[in-house]
N, C-alpha and C positions, 0 to 999 in steps of 0.2 A: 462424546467428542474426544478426540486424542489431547495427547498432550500438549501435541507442537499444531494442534488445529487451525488456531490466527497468523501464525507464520505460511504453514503450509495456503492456508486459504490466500493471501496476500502474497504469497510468490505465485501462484495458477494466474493473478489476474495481472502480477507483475510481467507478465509472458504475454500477457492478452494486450496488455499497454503498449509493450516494445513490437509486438509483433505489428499493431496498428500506427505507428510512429514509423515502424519501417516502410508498411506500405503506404505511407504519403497518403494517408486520408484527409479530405479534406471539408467542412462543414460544409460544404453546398455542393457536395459530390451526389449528394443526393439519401436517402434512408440512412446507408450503412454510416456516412460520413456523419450524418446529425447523431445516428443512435449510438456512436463511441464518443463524439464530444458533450452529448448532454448526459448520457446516462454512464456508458461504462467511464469514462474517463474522471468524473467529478465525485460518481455515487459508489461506484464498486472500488475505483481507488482512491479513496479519501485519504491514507494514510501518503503514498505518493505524492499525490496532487497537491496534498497541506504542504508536506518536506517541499515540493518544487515549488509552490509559491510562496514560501516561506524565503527562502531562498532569494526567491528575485525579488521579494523588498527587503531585505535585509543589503543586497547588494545596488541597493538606489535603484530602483526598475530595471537593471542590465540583467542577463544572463552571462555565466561564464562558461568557458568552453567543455568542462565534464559534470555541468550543474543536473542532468538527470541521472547518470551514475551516483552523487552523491545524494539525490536526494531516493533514489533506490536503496543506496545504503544507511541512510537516514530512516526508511520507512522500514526497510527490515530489522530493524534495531530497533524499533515502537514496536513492532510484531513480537518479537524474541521477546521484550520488557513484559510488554501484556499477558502472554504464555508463561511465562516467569513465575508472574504475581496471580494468575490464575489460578496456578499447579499449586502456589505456596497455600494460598487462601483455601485451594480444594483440601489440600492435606491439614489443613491448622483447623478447620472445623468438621472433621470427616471425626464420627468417632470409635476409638478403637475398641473392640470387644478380646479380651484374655480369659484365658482358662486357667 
């Protein structure tokens, strides 16, 4: 797996979320509309999903007007953190062989 693996992985599905938000899907649309709000939307983006619902109970049950922007930029900032502390952990117990 790359370095920037959970970033990259979590922006692919960042695209897959916005692109289903643009097309106004909607839960009784029928398959596609159930299989983005039960499956893609809760399970593939859990890092989103958490940041936006996070979000709208910290602000008393309201949304505000750029609340999935910042919770985009909230979830890529878990991503980067994660990637981070993955790469550090990989290299702090990786062992080095010298000649």
């Amino acid at each position: 797996m790359s370095k920037y693996g959970f970033s990259i992985y979590n922006l692919v599905i960042a695209l897959i979320l916005f692109a289903g938000t643009f097309a106004n899907l909607e839960y009784d649309d029928g398959s596609i509309g159930a299989l983005y709000y039960l499956v893609i939307s809760p399970v593939f983006g859990f890092v989103f999903h958490f940041s936006h619902e996070l979000l709208f109970s910290l602000n008393n049950g309201e949304s505000f007007s750029y609340q999935p922007l910042v919770a985009f930029i909230v979830g890529m900032l878990f991503s980067a953190l994660v990637d981070f502390l993955r790469y550090k952990y990989k290299n702090r117990t990786s062992v080095k062989v010298g000649i």
